[in-house]
C-alpha positions as CSV (number, residue, x, y, z in Angstrom):
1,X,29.3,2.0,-12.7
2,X,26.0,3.0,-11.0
3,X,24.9,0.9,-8.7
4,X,21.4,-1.0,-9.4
5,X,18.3,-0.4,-6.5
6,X,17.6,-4.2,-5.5
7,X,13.7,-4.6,-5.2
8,X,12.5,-7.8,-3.6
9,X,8.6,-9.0,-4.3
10,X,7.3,-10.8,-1.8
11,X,3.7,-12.9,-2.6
12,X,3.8,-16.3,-1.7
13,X,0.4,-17.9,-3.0
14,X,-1.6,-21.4,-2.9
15,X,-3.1,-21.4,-6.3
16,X,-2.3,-19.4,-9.7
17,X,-4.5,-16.5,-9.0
18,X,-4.1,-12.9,-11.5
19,X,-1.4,-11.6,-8.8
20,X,1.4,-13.7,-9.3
21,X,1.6,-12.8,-13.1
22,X,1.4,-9.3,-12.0
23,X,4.6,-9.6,-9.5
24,X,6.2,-11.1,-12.8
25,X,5.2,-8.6,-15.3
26,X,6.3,-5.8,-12.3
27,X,9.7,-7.2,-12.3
28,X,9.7,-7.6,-15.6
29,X,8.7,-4.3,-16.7
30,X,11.1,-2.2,-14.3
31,X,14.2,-4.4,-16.0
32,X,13.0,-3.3,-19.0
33,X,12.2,-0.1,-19.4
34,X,15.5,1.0,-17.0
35,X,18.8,0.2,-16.2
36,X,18.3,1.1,-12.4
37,X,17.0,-1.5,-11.5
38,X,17.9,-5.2,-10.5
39,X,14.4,-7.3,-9.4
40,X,14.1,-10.5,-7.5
41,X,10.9,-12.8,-6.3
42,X,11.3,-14.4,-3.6
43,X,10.0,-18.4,-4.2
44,X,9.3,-19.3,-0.3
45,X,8.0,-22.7,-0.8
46,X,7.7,-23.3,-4.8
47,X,5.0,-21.1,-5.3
48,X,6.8,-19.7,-8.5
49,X,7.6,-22.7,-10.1
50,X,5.1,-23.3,-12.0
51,X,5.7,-19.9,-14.1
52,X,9.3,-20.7,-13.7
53,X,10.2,-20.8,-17.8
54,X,8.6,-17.3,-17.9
55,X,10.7,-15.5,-15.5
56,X,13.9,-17.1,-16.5
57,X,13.3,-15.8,-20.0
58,X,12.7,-12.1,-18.9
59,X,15.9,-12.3,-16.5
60,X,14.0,-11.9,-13.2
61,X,16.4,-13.5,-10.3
62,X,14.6,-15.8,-7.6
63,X,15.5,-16.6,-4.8
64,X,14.5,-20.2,-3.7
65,X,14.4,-21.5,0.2
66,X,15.1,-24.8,1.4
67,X,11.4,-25.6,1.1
68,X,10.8,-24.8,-2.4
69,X,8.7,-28.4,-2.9
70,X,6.5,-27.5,-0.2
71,X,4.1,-26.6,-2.2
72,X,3.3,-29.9,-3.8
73,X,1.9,-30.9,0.4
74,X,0.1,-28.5,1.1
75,X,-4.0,-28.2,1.4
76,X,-5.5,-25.1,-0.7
77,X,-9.1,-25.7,-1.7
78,X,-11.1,-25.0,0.9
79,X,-11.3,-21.9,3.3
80,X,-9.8,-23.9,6.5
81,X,-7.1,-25.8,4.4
82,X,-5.8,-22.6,3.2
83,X,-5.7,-21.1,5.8
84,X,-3.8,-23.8,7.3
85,X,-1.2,-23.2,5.1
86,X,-1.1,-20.0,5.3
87,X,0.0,-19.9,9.1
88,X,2.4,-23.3,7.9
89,X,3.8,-20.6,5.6
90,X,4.0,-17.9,8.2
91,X,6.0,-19.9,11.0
92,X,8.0,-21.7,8.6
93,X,9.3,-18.5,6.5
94,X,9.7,-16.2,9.1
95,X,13.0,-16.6,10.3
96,X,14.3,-17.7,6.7
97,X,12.6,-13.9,5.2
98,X,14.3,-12.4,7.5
99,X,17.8,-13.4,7.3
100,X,17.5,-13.3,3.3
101,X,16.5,-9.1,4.2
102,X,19.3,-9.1,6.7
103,X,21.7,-10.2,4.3
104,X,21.0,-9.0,0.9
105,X,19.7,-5.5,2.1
106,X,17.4,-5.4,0.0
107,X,16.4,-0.8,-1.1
108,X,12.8,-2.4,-1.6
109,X,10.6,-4.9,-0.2
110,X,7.3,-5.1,-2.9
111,X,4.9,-7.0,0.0
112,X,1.4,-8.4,-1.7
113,X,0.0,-11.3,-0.7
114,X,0.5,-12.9,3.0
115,X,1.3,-9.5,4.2
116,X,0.8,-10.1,8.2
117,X,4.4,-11.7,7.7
118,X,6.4,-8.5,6.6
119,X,4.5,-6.4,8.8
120,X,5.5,-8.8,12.6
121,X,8.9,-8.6,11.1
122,X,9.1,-4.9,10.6
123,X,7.1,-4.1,14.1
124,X,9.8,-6.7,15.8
125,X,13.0,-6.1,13.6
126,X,14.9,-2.8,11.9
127,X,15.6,-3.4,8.2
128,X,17.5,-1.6,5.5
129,X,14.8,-2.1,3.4
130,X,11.9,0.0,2.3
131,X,8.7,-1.7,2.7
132,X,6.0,-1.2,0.2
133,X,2.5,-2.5,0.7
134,X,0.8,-3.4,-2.8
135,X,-2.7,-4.0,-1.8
136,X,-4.2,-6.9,-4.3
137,X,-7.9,-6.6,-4.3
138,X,-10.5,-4.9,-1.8
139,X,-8.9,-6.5,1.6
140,X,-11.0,-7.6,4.5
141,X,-10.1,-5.8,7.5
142,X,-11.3,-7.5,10.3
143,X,-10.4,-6.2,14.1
144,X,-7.3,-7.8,14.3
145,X,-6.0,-7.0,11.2
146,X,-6.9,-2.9,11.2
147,X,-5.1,-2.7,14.2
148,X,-1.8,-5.0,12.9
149,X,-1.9,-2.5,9.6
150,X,-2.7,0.7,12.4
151,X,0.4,-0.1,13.9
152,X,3.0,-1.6,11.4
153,X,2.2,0.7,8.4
154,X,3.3,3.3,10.2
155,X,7.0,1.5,9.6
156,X,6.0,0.9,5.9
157,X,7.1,3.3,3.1
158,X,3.9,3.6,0.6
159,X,1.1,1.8,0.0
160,X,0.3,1.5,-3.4
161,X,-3.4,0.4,-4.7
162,X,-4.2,-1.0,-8.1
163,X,-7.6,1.1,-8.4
164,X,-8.9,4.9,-7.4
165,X,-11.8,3.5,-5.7
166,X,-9.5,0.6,-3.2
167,X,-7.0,3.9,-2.7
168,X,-10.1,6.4,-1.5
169,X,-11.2,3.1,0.3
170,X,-8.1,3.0,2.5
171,X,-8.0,6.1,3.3
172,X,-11.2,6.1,4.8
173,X,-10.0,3.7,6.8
174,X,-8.0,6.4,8.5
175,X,-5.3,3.8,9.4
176,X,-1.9,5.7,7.6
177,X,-0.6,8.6,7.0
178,X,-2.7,9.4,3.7
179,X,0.2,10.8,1.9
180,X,1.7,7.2,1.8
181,X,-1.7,5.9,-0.3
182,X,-1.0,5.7,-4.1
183,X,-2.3,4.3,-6.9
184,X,-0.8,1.9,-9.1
185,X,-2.2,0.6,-11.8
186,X,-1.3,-3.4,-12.6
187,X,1.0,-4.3,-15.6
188,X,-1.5,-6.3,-17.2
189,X,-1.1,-6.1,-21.1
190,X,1.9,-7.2,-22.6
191,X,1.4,-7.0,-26.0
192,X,3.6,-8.7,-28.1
193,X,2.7,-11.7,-25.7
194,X,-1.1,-11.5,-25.8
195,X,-0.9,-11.3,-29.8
196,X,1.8,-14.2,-30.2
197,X,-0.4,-16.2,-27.8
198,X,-3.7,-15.1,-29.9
199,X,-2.5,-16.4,-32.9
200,X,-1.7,-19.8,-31.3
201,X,-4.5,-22.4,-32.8
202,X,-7.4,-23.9,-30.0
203,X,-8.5,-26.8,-30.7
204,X,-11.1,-26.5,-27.7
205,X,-14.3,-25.6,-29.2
206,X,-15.6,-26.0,-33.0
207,X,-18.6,-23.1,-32.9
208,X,-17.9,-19.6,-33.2
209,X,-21.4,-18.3,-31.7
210,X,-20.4,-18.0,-27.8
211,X,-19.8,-15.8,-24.7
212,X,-17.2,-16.1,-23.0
213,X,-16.5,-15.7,-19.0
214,X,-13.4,-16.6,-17.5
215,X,-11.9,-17.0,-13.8
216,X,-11.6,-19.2,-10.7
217,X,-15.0,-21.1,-9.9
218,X,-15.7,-18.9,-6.9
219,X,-18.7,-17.3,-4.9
220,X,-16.5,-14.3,-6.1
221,X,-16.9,-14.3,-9.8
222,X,-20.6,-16.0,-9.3
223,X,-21.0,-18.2,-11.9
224,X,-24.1,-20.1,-10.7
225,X,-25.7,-16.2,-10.9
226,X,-24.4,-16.3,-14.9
227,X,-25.5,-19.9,-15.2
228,X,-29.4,-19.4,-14.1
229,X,-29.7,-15.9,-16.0
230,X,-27.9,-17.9,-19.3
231,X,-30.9,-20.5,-19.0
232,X,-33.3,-17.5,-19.9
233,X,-31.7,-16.9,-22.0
234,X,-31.3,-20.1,-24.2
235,X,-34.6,-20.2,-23.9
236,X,-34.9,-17.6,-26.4
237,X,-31.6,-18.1,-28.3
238,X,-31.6,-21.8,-28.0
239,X,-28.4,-21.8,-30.3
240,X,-26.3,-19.3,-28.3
241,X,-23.4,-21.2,-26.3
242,X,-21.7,-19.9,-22.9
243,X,-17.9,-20.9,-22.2
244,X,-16.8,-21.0,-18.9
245,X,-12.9,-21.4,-18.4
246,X,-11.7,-21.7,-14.8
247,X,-11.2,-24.0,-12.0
248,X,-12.0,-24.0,-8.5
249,X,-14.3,-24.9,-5.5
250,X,-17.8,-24.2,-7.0
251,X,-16.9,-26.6,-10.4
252,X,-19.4,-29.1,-9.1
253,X,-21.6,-26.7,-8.1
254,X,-21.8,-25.6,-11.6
255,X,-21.8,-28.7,-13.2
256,X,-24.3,-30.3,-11.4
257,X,-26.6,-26.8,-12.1
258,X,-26.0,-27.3,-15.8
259,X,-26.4,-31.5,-15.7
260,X,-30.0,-31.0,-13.9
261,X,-31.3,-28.3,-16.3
262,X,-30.0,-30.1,-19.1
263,X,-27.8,-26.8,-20.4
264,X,-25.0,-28.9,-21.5
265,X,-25.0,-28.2,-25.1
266,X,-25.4,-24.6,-24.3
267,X,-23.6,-24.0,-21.3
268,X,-19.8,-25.7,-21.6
269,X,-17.3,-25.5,-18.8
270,X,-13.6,-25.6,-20.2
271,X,-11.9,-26.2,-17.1
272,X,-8.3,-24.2,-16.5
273,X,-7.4,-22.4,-20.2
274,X,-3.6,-21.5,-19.9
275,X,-3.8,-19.5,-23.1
276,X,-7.3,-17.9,-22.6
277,X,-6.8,-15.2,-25.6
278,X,-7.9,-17.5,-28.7
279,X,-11.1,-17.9,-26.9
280,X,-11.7,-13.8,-26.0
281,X,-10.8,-13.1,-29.7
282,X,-13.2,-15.2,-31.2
283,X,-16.0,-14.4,-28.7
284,X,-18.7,-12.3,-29.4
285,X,-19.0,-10.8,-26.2
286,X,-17.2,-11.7,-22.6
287,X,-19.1,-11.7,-19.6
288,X,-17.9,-10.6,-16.2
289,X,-20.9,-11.7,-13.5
290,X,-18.1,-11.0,-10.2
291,X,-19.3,-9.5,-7.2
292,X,-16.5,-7.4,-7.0
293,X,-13.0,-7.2,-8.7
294,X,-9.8,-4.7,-8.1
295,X,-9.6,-4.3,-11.1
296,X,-10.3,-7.2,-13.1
297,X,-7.5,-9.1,-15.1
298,X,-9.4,-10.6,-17.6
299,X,-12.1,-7.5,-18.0
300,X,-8.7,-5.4,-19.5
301,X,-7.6,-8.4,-21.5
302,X,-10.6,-8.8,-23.2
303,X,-10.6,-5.1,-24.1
304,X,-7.4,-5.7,-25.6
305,X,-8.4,-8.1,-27.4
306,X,-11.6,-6.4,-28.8
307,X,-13.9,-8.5,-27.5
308,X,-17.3,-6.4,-26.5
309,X,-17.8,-6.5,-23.2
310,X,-21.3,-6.8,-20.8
311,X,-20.3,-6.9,-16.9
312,X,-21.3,-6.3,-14.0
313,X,-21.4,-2.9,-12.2
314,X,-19.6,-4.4,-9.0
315,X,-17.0,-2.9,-7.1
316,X,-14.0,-2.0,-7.5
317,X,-12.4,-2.4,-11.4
318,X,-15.9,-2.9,-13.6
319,X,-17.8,-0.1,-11.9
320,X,-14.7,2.5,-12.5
321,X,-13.3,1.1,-15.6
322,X,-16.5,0.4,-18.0
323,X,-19.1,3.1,-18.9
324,X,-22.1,1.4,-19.8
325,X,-22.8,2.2,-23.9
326,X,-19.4,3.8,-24.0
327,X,-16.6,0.8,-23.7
328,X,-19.1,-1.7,-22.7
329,X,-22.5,-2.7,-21.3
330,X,-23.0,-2.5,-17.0
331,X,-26.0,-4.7,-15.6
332,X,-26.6,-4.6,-11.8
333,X,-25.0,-6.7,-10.0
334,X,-26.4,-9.9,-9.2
335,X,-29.7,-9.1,-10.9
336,X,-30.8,-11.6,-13.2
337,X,-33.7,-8.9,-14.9
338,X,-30.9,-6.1,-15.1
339,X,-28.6,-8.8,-17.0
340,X,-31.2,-10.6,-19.6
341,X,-32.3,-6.5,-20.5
342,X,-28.7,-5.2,-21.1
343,X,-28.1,-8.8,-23.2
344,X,-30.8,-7.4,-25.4
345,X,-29.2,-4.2,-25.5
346,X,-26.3,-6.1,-26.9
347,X,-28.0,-8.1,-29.9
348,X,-29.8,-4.8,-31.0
349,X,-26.3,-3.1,-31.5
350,X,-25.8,-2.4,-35.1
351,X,-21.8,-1.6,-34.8
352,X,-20.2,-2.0,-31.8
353,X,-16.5,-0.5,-33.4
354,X,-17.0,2.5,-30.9
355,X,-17.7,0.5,-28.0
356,X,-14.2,-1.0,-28.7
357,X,-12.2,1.7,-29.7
358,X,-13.3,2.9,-26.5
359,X,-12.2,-0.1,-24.4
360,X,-9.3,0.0,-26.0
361,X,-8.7,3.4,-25.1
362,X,-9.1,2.3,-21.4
363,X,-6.2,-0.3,-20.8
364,X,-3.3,2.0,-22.4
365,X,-3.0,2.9,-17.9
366,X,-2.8,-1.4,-17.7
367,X,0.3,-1.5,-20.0
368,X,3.8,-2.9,-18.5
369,X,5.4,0.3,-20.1
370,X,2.6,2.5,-18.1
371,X,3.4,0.8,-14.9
372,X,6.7,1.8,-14.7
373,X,6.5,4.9,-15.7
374,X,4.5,4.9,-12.3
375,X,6.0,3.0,-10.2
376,X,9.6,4.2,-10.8
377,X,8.1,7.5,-10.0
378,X,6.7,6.0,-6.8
379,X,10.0,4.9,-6.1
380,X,11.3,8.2,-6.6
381,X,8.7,10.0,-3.9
């Protein structure tokens, strides 16, 4: 009997950010579409728990530490908190991470998010293991951290990037060995579970004359940008209605914009949407106002679910992935004038089948089937 490659993902994180369902789907979609294969996440400190049911059912192994409840103490709204606990994380999982590598010997060790870990142990320690570096969004590479990733990547195996544009960015960084950089798109759409989760009823909103925009309440995704260029527009459309699912540190921020310039008929925040795809199927056009994405989760899944698309032309995903008038509509980013003039563009639109056809056309690289196809041929470099 041939002996299965044991790949380890390692992305401990504070709150349920796009990444963790991509370490799932990864797993998930090696298992599947090979027999070679034998996946395991690594739950430091109960990070995983909350998606628990999900990787049960697709027969992903995790392995759980001794402080798999720590999650329920720790701080993570708020820059300072979290990065409190991240370095709680970092002392408290380093010796434990590196006696589970020790022991289990792991062919591959998948490293996304808290990567500074990996890379001490690998600079201190020799492993058995391959390390991988999958780079999740454009990272900020300060001093300290260019020269941490100058030295230690030199120990790591690839480096994988989930868009063209964060690949050519590394390597201008001229920190690796350029033949290590790849791209790898994420497994994003899993389509029987998108359409059994479409069909599921929402009970959340009444009206079927709304735009949609979804994601954590950050400076990131800036909302407040969306909120003030919406109030233009209501004041031509005074009917049209603006959804906004997501949590996270701007909510007041945002409520207290739409409370004072009395948008709350017309502007409705949902809060966190665990099922988001009733909402993108029934909306007639999603809205992506980020300052920058790599590559955009819910940008792909509302192409899947045909759901026209007006976004900003912000690095890294939108400004690669959507061709304004071919798969969707691009506005500058951050310009209120460029936005309200391509949402006119969008009412004049007559049939906007080709638009989707097109977007659809886009994701078939974000499927879990296409993701393994590339990655196992990664793993085969």
């Amino acid at each position: 009997m041939k002996i299965k490659k044991k790949i380890f993902y390692w992305a401990p994180f504070l709150t349920p950010i796009a990444t963790p369902k991509a370490v799932i789907n990864s797993a998930y979609a090696l298992q599947k579409y090979s027999n070679e294969y034998d996946c395991s996440i690594i739950n430091f400190f109960g990070e995983f728990n909350i998606f628990k049911k999900d990787i049960v059912n697709k027969n992903i192994k995790i392995y759980n530490s001794s402080f798999n409840t720590l999650r329920n103490f720790l701080p993570f709204k708020g820059k300072i908190k979290s990065r409190f606990s991240f370095l709680i994380i970092f002392i408290l999982s380093f010796f434990p991470l590196k006696k589970l590598l020790s022991e289990e010997r792991p062919d591959y060790l998948i490293v996304q998010l808290i990567t500074s870990l990996p890379m001490f142990l690998v600079l201190i320690f020799s492993f058995n293991t391959k390390f991988i570096l999958r780079i999740s969004g454009i990272p900020r590479v300060s001093f300290f951290r260019k020269l941490l990733w100058k030295i230690a990547l030199k120990k790591f195996y690839l480096i994988t990037c989930p868009t063209e544009s964060t690949m050519q960015y590394i390597k201008n960084l001229n920190i690796v060995d350029e033949n290590k950089i790849k791209v790898l798109f994420d497994p994003i759409i899993e389509v029987k579970r998108i359409k059994s989760q479409s069909n599921i009823k929402n009970n959340t909103i009444s009206h079927n004359n709304y735009c949609l925009a979804a994601g954590r309440l950050t400076k990131q995704k800036n909302f407040i940008f969306l909120c003030r260029a919406f109030k233009k527009i209501v004041t031509k459309y005074p009917d049209v209605k603006l959804l906004i699912a997501g949590d996270g540190e701007d909510k007041k921020k945002i409520n207290s914009y739409i409370i004072k310039n009395k948008l709350e008929k017309n502007i409705i925040t949902l809060g966190y949407i665990k099922n988001i795809f009733p909402l993108m199927y029934r909306a007639k056009l999603f809205i992506l106002s980020s300052l920058w994405e790599d590559p955009g989760f819910v940008l792909i899944e509302a192409s899947f679910c045909r759901t026209p698309i007006l976004t900003s032309n912000c690095e890294t995903g939108p400004m690669e992935l959507i061709i304004d008038k071919k798969n969707g509509l691009v506005f500058e980013s951050n310009d209120s004038e460029s936005f309200l003039k391509k949402y006119e563009e969008f009412n004049k639109i007559k049939n906007i089948s080709d638009l989707k056809l097109n977007s659809l056309r886009m994701i078939k690289k974000f499927t879990l089937f296409q993701h393994y196809k590339s990655f196992n041929k990664i793993l085969s470099y």
